[in-house]
TORVEXZA-311752 format. One record per residue: chain; residue number from 1; x negated, y, z of N, C-alpha, C, O in turn. Coordinates in pm, whole numbers, plus 50000, padded with zeros to 5 digits. Layout:
TORVEXZA-311752
[A NUM [X Y Z] [X Y Z] [X Y Z] [X Y Z]]
...
//
This chain:
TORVEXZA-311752
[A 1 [95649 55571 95887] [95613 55463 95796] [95635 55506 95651] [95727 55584 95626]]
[A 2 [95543 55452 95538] [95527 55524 95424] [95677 55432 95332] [95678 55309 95340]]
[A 3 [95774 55494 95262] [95891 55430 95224] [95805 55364 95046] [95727 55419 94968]]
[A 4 [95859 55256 95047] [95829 55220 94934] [95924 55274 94793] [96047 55272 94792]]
[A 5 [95870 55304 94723] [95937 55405 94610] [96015 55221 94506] [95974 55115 94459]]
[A 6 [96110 55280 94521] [96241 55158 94452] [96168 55215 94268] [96075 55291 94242]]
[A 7 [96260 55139 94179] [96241 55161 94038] [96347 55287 94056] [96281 55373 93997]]
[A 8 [96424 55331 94082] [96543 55444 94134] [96443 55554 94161] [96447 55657 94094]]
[A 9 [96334 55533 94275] [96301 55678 94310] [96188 55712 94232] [96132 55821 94239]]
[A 10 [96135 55563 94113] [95983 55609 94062] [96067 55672 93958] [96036 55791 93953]]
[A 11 [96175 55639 93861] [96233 55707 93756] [96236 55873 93820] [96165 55952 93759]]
[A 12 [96280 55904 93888] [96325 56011 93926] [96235 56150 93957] [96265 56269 93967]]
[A 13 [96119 56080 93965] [96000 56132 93963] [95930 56191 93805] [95832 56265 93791]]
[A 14 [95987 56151 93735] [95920 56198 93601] [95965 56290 93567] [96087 56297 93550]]
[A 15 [95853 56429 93537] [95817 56535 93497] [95875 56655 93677] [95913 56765 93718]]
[A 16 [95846 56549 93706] [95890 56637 93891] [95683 56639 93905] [95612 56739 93893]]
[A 17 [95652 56547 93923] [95518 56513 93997] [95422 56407 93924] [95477 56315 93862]]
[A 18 [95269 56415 93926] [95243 56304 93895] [95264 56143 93981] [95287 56146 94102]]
[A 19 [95253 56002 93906] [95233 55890 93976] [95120 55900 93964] [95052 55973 93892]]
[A 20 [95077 55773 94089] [94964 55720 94079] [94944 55554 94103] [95017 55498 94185]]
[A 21 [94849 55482 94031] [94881 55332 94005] [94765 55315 94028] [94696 55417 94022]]
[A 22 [94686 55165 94070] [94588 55120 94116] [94596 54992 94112] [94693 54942 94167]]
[A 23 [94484 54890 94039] [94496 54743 94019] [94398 54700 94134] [94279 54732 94134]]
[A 24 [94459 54622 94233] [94406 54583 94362] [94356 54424 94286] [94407 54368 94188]]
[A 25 [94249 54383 94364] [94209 54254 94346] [94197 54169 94438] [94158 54053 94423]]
[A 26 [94255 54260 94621] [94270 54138 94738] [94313 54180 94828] [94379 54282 94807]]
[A 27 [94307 54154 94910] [94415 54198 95059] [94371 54348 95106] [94437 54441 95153]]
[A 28 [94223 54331 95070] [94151 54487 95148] [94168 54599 95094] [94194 54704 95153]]
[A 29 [94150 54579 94932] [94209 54659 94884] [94350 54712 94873] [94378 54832 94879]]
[A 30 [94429 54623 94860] [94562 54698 94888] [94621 54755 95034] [94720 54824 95060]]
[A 31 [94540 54707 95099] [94545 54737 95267] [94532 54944 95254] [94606 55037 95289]]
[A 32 [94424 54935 95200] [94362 55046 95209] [94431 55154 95062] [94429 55277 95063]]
[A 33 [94488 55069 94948] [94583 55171 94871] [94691 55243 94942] [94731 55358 94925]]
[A 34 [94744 55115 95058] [94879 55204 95142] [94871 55285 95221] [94955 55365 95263]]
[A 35 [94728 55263 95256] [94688 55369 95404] [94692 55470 95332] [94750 55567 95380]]
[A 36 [94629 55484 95188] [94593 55615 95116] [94716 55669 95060] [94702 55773 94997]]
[A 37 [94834 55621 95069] [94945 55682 95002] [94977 55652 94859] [95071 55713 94809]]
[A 38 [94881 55529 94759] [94920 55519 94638] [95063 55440 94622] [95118 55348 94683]]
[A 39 [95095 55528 94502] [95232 55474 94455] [95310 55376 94460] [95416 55357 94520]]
[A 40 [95196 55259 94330] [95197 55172 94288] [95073 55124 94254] [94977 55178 94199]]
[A 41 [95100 54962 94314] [94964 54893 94315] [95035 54752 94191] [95148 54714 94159]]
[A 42 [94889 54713 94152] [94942 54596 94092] [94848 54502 94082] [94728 54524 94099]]
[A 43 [94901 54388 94053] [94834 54278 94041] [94833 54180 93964] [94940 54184 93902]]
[A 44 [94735 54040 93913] [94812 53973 93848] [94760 53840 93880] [94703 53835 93989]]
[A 45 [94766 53699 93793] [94659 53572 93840] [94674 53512 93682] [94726 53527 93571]]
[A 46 [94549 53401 93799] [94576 53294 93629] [94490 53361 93491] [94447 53284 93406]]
[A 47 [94471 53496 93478] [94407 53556 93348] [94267 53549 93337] [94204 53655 93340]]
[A 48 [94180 53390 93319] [93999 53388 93343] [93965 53492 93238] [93865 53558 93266]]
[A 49 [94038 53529 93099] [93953 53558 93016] [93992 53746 93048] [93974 53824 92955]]
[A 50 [94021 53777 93128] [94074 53934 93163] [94018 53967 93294] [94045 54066 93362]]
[A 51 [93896 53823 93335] [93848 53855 93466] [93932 53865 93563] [93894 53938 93655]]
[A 52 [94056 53806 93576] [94152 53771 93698] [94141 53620 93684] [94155 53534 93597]]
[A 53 [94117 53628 93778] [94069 53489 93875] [94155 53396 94004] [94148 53278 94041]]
[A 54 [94239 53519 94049] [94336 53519 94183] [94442 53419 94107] [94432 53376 93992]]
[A 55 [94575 53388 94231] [94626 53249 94204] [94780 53339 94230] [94785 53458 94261]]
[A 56 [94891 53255 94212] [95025 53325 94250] [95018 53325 94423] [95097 53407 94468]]
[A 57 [94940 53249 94530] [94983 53310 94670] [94902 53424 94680] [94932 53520 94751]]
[A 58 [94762 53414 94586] [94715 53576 94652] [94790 53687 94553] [94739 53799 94548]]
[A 59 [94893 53664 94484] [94951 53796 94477] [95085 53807 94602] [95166 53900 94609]]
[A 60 [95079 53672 94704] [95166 53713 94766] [95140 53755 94883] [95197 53843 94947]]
[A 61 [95054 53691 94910] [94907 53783 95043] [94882 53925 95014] [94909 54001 95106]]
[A 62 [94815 53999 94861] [94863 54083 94850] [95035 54192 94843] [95050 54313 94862]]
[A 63 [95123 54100 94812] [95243 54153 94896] [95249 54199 95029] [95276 54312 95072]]
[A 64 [95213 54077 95099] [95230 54075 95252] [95189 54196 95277] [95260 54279 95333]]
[A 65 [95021 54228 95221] [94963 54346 95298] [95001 54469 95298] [95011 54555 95385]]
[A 66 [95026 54461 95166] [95094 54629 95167] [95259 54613 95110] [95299 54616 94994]]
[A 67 [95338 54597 95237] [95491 54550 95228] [95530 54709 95173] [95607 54698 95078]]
[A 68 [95504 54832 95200] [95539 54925 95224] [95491 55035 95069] [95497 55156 95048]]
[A 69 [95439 54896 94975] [95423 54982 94805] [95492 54899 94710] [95512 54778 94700]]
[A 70 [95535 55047 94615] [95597 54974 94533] [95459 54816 94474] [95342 54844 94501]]
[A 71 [95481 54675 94406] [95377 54620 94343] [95418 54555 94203] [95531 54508 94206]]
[A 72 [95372 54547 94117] [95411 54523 94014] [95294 54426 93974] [95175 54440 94004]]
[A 73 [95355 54317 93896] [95253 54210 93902] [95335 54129 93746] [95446 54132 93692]]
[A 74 [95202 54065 93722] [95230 54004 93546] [95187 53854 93607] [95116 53817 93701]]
[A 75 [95267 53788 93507] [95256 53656 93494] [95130 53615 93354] [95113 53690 93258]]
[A 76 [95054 53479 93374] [94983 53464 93295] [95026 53525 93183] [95145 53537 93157]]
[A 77 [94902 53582 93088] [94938 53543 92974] [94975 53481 92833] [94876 53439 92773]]
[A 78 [95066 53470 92783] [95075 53352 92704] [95144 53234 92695] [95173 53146 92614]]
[A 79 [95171 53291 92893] [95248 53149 92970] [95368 53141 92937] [95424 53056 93007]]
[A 80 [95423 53180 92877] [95586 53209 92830] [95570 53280 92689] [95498 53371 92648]]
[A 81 [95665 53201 92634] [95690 53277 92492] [95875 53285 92444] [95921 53302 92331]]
[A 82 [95936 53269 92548] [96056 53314 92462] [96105 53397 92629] [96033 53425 92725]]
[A 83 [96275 53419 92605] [96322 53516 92673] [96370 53430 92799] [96396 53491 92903]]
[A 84 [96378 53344 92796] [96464 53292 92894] [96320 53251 92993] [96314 53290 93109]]
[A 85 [96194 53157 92924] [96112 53174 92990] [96022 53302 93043] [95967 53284 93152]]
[A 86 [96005 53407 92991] [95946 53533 93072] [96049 53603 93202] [96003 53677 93289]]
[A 87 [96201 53561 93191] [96302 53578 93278] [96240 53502 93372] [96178 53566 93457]]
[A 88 [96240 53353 93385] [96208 53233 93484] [96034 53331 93541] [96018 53356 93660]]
[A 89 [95955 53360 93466] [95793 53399 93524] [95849 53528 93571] [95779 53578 93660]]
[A 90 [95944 53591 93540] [95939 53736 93633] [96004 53676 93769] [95939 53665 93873]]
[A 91 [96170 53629 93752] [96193 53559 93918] [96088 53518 93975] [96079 53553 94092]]
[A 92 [95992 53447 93926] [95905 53404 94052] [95860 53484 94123] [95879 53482 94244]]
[A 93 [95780 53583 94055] [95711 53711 94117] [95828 53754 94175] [95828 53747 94298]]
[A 94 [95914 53792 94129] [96039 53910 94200] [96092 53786 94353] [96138 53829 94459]]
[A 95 [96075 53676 94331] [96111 53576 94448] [96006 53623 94579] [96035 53623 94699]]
[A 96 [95885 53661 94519] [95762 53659 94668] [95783 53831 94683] [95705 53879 94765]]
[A 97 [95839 53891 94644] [95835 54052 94707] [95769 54103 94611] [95700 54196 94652]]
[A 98 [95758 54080 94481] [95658 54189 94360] [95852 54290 94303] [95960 54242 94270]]
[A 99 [95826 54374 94312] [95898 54509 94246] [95888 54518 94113] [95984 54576 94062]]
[A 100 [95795 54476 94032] [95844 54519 93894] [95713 54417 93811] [95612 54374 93867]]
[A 101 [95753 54395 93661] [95694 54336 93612] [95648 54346 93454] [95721 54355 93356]]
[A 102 [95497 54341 93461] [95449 54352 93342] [95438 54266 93182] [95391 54155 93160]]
[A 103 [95485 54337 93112] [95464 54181 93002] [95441 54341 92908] [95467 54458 92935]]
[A 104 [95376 54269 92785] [95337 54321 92669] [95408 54262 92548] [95351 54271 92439]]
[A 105 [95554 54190 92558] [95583 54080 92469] [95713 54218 92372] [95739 54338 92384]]
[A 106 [95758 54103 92282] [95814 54221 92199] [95955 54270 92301] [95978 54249 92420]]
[A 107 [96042 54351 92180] [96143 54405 92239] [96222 54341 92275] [96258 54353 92392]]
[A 108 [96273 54261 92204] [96376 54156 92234] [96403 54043 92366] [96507 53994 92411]]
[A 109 [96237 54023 92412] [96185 53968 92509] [96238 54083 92652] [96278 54040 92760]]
[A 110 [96228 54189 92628] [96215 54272 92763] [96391 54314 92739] [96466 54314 92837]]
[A 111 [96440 54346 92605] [96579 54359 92607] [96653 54269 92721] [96723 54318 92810]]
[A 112 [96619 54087 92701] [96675 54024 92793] [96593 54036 92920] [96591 53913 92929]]
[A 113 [96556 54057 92978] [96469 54098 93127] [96539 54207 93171] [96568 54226 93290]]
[A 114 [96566 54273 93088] [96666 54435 93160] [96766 54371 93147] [96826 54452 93219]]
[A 115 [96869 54277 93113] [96970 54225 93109] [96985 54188 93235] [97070 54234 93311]]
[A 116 [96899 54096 93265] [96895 54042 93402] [96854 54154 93522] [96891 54179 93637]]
[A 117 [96817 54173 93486] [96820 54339 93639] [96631 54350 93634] [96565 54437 93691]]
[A 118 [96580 54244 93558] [96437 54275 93648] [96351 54416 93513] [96346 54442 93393]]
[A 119 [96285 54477 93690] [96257 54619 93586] [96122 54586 93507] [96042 54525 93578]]
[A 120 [96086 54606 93402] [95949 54631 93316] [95862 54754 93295] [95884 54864 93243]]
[A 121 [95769 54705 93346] [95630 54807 93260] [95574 54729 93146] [95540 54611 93156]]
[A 122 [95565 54814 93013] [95486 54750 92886] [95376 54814 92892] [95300 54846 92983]]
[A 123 [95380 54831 92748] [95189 54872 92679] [95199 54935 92579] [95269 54877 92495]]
[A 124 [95145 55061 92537] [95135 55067 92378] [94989 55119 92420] [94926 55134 92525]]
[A 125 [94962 55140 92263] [94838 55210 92243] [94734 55093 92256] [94767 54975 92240]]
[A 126 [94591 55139 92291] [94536 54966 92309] [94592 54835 92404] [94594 54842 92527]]
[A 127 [94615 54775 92366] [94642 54680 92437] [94574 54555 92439] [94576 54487 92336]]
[A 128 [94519 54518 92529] [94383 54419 92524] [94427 54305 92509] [94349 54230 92450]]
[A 129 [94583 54237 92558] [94597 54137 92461] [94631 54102 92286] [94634 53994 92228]]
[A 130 [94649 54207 92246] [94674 54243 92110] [94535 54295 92048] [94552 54366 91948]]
[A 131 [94413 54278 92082] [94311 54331 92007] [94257 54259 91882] [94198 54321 91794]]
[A 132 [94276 54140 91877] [94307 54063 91745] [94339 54154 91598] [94286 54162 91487]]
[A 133 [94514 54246 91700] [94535 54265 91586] [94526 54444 91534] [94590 54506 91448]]
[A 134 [94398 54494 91646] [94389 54595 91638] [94239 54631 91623] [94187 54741 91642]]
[A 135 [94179 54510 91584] [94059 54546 91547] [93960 54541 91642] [93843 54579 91634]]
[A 136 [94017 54493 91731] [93877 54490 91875] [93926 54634 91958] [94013 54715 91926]]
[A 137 [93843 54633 92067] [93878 54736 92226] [93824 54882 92134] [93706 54900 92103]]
[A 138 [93929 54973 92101] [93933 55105 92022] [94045 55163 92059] [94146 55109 92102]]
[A 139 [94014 55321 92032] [94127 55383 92081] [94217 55402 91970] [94175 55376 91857]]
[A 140 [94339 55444 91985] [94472 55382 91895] [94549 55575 91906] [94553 55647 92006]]
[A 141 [94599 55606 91757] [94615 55702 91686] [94560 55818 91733] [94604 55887 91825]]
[A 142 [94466 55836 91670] [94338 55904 91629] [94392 55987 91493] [94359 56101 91461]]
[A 143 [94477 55905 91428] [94551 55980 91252] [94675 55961 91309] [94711 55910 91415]]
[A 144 [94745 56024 91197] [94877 56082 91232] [94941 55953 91213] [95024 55919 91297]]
[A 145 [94909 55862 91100] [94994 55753 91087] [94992 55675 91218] [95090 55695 91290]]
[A 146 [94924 55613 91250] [94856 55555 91396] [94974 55610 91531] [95050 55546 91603]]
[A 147 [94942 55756 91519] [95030 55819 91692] [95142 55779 91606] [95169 55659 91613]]
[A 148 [95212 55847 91529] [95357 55801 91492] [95388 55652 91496] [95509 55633 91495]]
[A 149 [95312 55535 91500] [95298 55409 91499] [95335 55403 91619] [95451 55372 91646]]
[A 150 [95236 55433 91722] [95259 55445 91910] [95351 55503 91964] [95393 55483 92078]]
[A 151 [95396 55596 91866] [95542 55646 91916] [95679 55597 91893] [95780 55641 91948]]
[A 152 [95672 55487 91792] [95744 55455 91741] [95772 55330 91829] [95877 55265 91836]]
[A 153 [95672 55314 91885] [95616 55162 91945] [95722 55218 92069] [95840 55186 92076]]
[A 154 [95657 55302 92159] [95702 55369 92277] [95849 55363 92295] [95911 55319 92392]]
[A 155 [95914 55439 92139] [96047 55448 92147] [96190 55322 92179] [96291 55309 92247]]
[A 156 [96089 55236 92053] [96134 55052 92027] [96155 55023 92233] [96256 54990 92296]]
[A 157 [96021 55053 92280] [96074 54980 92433] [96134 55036 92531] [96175 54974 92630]]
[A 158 [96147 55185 92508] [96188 55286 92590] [96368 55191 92577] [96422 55119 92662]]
[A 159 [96423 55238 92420] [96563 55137 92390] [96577 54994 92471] [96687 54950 92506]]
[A 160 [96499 54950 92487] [96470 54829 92476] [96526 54768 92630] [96586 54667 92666]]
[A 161 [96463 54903 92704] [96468 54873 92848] [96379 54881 92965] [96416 54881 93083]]
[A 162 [96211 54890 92904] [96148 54917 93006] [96178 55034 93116] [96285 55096 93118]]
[A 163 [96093 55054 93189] [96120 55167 93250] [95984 55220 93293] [95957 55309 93374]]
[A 164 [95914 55151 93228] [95746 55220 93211] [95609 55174 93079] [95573 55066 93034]]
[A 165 [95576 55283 93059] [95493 55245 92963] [95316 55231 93025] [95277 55305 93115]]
[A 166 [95222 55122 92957] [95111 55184 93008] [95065 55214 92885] [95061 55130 92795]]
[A 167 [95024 55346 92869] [94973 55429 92763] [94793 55400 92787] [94746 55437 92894]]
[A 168 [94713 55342 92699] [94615 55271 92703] [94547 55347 92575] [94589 55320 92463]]
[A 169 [94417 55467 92595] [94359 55522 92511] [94406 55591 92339] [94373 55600 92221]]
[A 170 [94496 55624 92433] [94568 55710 92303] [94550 55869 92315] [94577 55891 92433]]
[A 171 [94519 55988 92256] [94469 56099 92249] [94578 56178 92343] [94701 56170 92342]]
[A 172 [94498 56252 92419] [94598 56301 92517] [94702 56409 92455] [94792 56437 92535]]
[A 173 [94709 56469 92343] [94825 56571 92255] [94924 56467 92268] [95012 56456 92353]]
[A 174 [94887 56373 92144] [94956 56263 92153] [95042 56192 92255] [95162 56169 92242]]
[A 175 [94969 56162 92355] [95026 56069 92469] [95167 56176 92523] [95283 56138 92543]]
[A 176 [95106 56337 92537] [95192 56428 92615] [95359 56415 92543] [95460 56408 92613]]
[A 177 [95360 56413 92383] [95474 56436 92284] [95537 56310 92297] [95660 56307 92298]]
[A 178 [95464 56194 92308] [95566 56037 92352] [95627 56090 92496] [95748 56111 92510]]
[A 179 [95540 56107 92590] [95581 56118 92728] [95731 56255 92732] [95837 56237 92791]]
[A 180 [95706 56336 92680] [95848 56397 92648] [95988 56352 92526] [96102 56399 92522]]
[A 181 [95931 56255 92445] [96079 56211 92376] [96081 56052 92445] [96138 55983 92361]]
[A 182 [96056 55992 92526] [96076 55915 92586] [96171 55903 92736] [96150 55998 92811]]
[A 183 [96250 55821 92777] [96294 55856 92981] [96230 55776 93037] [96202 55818 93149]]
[A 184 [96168 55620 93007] [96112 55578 93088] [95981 55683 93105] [95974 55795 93056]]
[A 185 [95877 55612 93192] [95743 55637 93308] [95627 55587 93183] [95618 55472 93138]]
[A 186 [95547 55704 93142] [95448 55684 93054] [95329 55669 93186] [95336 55771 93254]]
[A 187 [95263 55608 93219] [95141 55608 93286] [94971 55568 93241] [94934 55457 93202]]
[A 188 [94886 55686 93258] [94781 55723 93144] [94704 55610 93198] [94710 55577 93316]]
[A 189 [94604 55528 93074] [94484 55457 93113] [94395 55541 93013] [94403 55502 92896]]
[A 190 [94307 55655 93038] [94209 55710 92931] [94339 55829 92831] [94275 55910 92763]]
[A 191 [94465 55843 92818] [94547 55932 92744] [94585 56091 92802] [94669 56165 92751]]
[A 192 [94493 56124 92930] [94470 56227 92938] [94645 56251 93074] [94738 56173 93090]]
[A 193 [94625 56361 93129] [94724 56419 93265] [94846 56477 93191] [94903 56575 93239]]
[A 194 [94894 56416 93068] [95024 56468 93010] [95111 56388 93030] [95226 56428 93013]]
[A 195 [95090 56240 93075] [95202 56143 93053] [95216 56158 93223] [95133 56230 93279]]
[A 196 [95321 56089 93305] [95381 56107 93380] [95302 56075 93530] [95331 56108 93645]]
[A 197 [95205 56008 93484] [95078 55872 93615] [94959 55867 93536] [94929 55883 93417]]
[A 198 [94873 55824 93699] [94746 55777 93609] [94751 55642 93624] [94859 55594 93658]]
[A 199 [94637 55553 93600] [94625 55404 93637] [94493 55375 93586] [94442 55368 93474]]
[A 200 [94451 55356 93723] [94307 55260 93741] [94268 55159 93786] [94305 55135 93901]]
[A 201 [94183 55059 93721] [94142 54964 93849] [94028 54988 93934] [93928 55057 93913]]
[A 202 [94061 54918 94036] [93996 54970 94163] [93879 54964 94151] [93809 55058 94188]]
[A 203 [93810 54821 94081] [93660 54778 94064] [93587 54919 94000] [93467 54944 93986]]
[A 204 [93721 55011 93964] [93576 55140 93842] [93624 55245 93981] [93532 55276 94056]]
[A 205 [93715 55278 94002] [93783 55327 94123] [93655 55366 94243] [93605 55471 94284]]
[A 206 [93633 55212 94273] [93502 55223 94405] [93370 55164 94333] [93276 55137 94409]]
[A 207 [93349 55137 94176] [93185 55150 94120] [93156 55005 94162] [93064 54997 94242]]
[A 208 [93195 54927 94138] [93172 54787 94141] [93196 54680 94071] [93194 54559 94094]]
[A 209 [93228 54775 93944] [93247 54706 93834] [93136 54640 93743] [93063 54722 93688]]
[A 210 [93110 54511 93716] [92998 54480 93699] [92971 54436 93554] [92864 54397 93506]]
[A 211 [93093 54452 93493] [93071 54416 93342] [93088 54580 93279] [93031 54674 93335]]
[A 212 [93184 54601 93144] [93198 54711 93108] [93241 54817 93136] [93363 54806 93147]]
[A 213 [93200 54942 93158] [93295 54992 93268] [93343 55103 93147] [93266 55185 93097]]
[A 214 [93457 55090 93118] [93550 55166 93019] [93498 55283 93063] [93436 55304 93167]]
[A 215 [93533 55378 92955] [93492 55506 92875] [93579 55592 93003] [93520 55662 93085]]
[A 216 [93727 55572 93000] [93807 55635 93078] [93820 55632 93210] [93904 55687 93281]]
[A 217 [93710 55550 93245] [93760 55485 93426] [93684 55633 93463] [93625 55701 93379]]
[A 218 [93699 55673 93622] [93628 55723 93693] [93580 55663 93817] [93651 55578 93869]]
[A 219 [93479 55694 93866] [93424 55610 93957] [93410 55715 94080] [93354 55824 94067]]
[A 220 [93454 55680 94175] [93444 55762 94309] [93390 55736 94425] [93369 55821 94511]]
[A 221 [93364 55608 94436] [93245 55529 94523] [93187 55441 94435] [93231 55376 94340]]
[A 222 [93016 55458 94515] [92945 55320 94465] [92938 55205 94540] [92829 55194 94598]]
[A 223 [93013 55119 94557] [93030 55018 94654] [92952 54911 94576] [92929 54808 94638]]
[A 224 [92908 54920 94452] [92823 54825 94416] [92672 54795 94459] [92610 54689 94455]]
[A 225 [92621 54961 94514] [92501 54938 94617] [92568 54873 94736] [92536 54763 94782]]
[A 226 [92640 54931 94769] [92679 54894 94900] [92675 54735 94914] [92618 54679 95007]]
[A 227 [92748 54664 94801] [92759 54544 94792] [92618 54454 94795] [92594 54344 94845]]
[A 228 [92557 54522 94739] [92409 54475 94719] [92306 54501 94852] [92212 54423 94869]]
[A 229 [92320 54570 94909] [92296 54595 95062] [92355 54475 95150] [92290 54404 95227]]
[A 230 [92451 54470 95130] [92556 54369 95233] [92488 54219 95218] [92455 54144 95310]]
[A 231 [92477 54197 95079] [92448 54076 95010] [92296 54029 95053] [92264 53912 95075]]
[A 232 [92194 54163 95059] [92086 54139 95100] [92071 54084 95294] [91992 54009 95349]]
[A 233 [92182 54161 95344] [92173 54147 95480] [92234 53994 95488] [92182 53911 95562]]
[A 234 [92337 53966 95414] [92363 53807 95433] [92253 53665 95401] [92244 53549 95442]]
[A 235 [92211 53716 95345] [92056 53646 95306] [92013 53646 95449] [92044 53552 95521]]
[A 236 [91936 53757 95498] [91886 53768 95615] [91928 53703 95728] [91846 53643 95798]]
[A 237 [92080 53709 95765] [92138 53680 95866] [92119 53515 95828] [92074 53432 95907]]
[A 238 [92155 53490 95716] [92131 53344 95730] [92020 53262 95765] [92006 53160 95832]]
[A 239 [91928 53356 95680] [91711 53309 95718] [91767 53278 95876] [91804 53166 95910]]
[A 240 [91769 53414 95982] [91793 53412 96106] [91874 53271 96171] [91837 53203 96267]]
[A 241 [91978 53254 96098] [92044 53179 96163] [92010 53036 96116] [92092 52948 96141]]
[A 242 [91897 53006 96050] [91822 52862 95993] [91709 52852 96127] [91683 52755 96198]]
[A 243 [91641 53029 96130] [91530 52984 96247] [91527 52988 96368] [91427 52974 96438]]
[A 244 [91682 53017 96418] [91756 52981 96530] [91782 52859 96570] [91786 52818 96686]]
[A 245 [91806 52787 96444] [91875 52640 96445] [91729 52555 96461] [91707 52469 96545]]
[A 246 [91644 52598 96367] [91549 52485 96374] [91452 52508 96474] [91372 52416 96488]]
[A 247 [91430 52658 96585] [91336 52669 96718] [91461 52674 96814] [91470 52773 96886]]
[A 248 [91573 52559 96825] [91639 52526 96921] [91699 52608 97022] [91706 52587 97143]]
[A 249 [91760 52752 96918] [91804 52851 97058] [91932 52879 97057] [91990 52988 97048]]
[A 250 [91982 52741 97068] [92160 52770 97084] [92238 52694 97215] [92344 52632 97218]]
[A 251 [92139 52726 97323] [92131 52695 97479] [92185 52811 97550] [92232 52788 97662]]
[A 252 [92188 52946 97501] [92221 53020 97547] [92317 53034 97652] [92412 52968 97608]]
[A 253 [92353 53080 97766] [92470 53021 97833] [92588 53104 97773] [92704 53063 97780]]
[A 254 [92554 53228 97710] [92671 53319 97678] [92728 53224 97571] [92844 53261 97551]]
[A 255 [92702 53132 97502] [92737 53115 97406] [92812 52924 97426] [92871 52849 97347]]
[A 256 [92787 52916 97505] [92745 52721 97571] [92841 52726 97736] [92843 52819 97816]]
[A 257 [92894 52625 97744] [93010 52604 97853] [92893 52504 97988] [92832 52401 97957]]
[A 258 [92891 52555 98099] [92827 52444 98175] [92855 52352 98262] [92975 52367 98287]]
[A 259 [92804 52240 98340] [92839 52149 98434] [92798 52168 98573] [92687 52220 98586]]
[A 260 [92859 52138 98676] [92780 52165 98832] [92692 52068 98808] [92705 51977 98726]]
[A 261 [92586 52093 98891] [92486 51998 98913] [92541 51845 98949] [92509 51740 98894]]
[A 262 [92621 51863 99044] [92696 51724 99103] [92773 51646 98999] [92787 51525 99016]]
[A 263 [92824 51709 98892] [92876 51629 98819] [92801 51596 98670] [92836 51528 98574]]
[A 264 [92706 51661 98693] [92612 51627 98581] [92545 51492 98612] [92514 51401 98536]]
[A 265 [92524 51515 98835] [92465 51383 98852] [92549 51248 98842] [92510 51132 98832]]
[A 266 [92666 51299 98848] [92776 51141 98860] [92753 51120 98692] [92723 51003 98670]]
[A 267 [92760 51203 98566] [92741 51179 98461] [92639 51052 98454] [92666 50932 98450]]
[A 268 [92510 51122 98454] [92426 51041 98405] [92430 50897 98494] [92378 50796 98447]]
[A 269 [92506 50898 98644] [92477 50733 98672] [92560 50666 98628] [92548 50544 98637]]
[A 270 [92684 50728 98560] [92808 50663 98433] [92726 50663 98331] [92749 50555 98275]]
[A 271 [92618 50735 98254] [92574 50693 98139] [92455 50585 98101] [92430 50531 97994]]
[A 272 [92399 50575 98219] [92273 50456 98243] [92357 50339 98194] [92310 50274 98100]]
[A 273 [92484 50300 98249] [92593 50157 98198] [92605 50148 98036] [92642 50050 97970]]
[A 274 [92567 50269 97992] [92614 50277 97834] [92469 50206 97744] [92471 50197 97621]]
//
């Protein structure tokens, strides 16, 4: 049985091996991250405008399925704004079996979260809830002022307490020089195989991503034909199962329970009274 990697054995892992991370969106998918051996899966709910749609039991359905990975899972965003409340939104998750938890909030916020024992992954570099104040979805130090900005950023949460960063389109020189003056877990989205992990979501993962599909994703199946195949055959099956219904062929006996003749006949001289 595959052991689930604690926050103990993912620390321990940096600059030994790469991680690997994967954003599941339902039971099948994470079914099939554990069969494959990924690291860490994650999840989140509640986020319409980030295209998460899922609710807090399907991140616990996704628990259920893959008991045997580390999962790391975020609470809405926005839904909490001080320390004591992002404490209360991580217990919940940490209550249904999620391992570690994401927030993007400042230092002081995650200072008290490591107080309390629960472990954090942040963000530097783009961060898509902060694009407000970064000018819209762009990649982040490109100039020297900028990486020293992200590093500085990195350092603030490394102190702070996380014990993972997600490094989000920052130049891979760059990303490599945080990932060595840092101890927490730098894990790359688009910052290149210097920081410690990669991290993808699955929708670019298996090509079924149907809105933008970032610069950095890679795509390794097209399950979006596939999907479109499937979708066409459900059409079909349904036509079928309208002109089944309406030329009366659901007599079948394989499918239909029957009566002896004899008691079909006592039936109907009980139903003539009706």
């Amino acid at each position: 049985m595959k052991k689930k990697l604690t926050v103990y054995d993912l620390l321990k892992l940096k600059g030994v091996r790469q991680i690997h991370e994967v954003y599941v969106n339902n039971v099948e998918e994470a079914i099939a991250a554990e069969e494959a051996g990924i690291d860490m899966i994650c999840t989140a709910y509640d986020m319409p405008h980030h295209g998460i749609f899922g609710k807090l039991d399907d991140v616990k359905r996704i628990r259920d399925a893959a008991p045997n990975t580390h999962l790391m899972s975020a609470a809405p965003e926005k839904s909490y704004a001080t320390a004591d409340e992002a404490v209360r939104a991580a217990y919940k998750l940490l209550s249904i079996g999620c391992d570690s938890f994401y927030t993007n909030n400042s230092s002081s916020i995650i200072k008290s979260l490591r107080k309390e024992k629960v472990p954090v992954i942040s963000h530097v570099g783009l961060i898509p809830g902060h694009v407000n104040w970064i000018g819209g979805f762009r990649a982040i130090g490109k100039n020297a002022k900028e990486a020293i900005q992200v590093l500085e950023h990195a350092l603030e949460l490394d102190d702070a307490g996380a014990i993972g960063l997600e490094v989000e389109v920052v130049p891979p020189k760059v990303a490599e020089i945080i990932t060595k003056k840092v101890k927490l877990l730098t894990i790359s989205m688009g910052s290149g195989s210097g920081c410690d992990g990669q991290y993808l979501f699955s929708q670019d993962i298996l090509g079924y991503n149907t809105g933008h599909v970032p610069r950095h994703s890679r795509i390794y199946r097209n399950f979006k034909k596939e999907f479109d195949k499937l979708h066409v055959e459900r059409v079909n099956a349904y036509k079928e199962f309208i002109k089944d219904t309406e030329d009366k062929k659901f007599d079948d006996p394989k499918i239909t329970v029957g009566i002896e003749d004899k008691e079909y006949e006592s039936f109907l001289k009980l139903s003539d009274k009706y």
